[in-house]
SERO-4910 file (N, C-alpha, C, O; in steps of 0.05 Angstrom, whole numbers):
BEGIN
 pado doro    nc1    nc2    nc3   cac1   cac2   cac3    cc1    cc2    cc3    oc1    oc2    oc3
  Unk    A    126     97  -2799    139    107  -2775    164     91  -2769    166     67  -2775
  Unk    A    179    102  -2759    208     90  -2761    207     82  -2727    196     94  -2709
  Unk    A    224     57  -2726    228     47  -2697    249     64  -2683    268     77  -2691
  Unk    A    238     58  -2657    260     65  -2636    283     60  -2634    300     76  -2627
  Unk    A    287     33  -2642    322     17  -2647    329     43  -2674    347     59  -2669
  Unk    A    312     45  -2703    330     54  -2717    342     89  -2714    364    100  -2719
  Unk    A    310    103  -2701    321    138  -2688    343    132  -2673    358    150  -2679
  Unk    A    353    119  -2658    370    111  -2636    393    108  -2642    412    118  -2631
  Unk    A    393     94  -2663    422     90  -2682    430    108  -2699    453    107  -2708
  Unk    A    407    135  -2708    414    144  -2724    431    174  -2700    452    186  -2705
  Unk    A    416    177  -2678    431    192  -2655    459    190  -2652    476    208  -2653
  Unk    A    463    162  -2648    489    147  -2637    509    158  -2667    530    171  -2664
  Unk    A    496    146  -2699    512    156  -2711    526    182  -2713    549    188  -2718
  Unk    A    501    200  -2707    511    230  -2708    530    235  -2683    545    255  -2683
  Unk    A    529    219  -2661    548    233  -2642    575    217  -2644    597    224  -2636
  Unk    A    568    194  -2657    607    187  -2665    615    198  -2687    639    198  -2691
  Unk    A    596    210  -2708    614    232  -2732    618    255  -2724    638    267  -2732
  Unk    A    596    270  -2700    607    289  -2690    637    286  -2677    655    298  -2688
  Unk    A    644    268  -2653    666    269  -2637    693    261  -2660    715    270  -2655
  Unk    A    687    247  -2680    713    235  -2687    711    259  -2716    726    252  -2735
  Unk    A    697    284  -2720    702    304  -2741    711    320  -2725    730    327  -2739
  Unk    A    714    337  -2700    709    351  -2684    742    355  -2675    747    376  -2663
  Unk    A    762    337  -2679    787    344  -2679    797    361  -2706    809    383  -2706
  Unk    A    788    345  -2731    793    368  -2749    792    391  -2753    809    404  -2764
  Unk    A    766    400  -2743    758    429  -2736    775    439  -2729    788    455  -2743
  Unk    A    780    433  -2700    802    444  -2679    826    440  -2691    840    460  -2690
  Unk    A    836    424  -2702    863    417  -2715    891    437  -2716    914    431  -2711
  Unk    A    878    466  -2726    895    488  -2732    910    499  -2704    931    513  -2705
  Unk    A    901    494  -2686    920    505  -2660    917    535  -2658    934    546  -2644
  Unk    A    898    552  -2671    905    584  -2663    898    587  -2636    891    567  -2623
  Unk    A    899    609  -2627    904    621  -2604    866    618  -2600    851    623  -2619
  Unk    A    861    613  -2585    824    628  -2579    827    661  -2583    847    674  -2578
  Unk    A    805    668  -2592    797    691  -2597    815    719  -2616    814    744  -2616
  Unk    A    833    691  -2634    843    703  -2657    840    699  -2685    827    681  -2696
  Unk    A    852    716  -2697    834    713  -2724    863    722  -2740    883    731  -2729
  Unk    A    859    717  -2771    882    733  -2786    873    752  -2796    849    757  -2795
  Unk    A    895    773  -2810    888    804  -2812    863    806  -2838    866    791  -2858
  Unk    A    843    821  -2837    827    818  -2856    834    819  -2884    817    819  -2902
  Unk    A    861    820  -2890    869    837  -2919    899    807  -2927    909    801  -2949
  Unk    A    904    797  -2906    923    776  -2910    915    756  -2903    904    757  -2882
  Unk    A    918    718  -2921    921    704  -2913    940    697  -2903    960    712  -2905
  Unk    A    940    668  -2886    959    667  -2870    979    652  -2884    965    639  -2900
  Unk    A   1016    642  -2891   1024    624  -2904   1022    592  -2895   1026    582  -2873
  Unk    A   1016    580  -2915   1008    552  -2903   1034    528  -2893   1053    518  -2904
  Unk    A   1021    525  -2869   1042    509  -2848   1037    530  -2811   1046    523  -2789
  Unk    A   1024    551  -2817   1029    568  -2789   1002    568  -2776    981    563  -2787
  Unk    A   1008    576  -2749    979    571  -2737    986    604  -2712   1005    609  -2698
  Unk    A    967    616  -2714    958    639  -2687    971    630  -2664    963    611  -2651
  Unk    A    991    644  -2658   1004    644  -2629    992    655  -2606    980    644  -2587
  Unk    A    999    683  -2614    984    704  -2597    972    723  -2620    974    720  -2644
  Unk    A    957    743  -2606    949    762  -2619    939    789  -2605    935    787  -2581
  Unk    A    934    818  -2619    922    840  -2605    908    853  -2622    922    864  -2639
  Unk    A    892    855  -2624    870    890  -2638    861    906  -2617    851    903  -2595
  Unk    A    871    930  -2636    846    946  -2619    842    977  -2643    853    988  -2662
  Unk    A    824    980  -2629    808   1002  -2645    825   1019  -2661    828   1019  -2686
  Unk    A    842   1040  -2638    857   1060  -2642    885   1052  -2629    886   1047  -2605
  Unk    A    907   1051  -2646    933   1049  -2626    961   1078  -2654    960   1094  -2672
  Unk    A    975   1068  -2640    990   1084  -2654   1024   1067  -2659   1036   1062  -2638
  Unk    A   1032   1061  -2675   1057   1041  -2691   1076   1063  -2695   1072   1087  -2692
  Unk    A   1103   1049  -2705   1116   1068  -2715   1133   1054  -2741   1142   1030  -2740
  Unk    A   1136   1073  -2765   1138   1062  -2791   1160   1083  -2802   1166   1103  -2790
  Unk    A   1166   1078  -2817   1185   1088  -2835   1180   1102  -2864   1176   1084  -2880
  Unk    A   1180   1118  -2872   1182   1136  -2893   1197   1131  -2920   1218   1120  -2915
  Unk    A   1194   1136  -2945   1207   1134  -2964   1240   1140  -2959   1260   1129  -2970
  Unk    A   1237   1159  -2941   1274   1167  -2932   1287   1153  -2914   1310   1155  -2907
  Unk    A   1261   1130  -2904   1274   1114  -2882   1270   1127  -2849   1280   1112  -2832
  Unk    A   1260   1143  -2843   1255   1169  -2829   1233   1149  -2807   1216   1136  -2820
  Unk    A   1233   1146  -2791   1216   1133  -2769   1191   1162  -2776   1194   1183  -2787
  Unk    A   1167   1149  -2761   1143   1164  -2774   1119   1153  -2762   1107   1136  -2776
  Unk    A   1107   1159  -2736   1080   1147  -2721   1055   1152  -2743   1049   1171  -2758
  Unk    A   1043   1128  -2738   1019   1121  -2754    993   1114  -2737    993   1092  -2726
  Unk    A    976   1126  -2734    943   1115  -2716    930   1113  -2736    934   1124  -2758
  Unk    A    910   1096  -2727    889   1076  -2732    881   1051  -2724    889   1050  -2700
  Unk    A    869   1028  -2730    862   1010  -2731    888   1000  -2730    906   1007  -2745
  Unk    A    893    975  -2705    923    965  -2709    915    935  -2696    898    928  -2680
  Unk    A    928    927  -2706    927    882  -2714    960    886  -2706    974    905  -2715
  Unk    A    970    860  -2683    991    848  -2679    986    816  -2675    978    803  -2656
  Unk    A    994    809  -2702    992    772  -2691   1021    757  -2702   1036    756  -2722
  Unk    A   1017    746  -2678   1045    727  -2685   1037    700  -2689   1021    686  -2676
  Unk    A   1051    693  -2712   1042    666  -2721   1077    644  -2719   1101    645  -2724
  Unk    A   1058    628  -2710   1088    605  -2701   1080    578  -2725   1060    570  -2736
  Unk    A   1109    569  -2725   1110    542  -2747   1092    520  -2736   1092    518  -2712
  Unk    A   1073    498  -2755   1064    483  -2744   1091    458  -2733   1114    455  -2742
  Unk    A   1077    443  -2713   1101    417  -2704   1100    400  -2729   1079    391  -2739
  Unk    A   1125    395  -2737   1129    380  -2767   1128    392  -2788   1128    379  -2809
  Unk    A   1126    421  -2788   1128    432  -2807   1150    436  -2821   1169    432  -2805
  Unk    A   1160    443  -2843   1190    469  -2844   1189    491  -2847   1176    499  -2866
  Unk    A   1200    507  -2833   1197    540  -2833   1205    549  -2861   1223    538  -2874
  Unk    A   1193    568  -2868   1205    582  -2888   1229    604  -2894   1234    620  -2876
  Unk    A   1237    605  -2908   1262    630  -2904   1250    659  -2897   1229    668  -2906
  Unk    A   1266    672  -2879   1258    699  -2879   1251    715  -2901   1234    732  -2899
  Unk    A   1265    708  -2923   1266    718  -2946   1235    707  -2957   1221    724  -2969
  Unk    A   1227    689  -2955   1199    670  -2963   1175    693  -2953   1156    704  -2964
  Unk    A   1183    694  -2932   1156    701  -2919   1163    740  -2928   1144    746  -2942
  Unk    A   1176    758  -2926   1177    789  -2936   1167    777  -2966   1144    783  -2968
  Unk    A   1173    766  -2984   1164    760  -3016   1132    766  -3012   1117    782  -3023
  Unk    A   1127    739  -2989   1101    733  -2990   1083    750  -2981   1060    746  -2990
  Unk    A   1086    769  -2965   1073    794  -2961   1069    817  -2976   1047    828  -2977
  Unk    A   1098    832  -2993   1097    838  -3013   1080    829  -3031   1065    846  -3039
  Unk    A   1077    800  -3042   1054    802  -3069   1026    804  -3057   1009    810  -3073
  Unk    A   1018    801  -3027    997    809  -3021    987    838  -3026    967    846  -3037
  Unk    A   1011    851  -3012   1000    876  -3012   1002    889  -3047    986    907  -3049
  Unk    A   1014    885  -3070   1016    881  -3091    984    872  -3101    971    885  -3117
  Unk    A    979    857  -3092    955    844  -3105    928    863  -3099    909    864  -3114
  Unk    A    930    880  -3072    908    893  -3069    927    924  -3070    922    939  -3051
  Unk    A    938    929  -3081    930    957  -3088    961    967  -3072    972    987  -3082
  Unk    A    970    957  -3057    993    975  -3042   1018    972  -3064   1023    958  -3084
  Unk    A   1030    995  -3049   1056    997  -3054   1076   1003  -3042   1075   1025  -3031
  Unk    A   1106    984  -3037   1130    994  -3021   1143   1014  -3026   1150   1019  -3049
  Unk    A   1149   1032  -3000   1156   1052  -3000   1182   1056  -2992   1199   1072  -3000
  Unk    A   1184   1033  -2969   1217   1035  -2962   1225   1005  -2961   1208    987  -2962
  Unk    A   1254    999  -2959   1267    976  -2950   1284    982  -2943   1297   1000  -2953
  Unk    A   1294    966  -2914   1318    974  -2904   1340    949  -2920   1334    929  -2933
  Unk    A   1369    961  -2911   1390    945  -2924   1390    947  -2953   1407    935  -2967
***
């Protein structure tokens, strides 16, 4: 049977690995009660600003002719901001980096402006 001094210590240990692991967790800075889109990771250095879902909304998109064109369904808006100390990436960085996502699961671009 183990003493009281050593259960005691072994308590104490678990609550100073809990408090001093418990910033890492938290570390990433997203928004509470946001998440990234189920189909994209996020690029690394960014953290959840804001965000919105909802069930049914309706967007507006563009057509192979360039043609504005409303779309419903399922709609995700999250804005993701640079971490502090980070370096931002080029505009150009981040459209690449979405492209090979959607590349990787099955999509295909339809329009580009400019």
């Amino acid at each position: 049977m183990k003493s009281w001094a050593n259960v005691l210590s072994l308590v104490g240990l678990g609550i100073l690995l809990g408090f001093f692991t418990r910033p890492c967790i938290f570390a990433q800075g997203d928004k509470i009660g946001c998440r990234d889109h189920p189909l994209f990771s996020r690029m690394q250095n960014f953290e959840i600003d804001n965000c919105m879902e909802s069930r049914w909304e309706q967007a507006d998109f563009r057509d192979e002719k360039g043609k504005r064109t409303k779309v419903e369904g399922k709609y995700f808006w999250i804005h993701y901001r640079i971490k502090k100390g980070s370096t931002a990436p080029s505009g150009l960085e981040v459209v690449r980096n979405y492209e090979n996502a959607l590349k990787k699961i099955g999509g295909v671009k339809i329009y580009q402006e400019g």
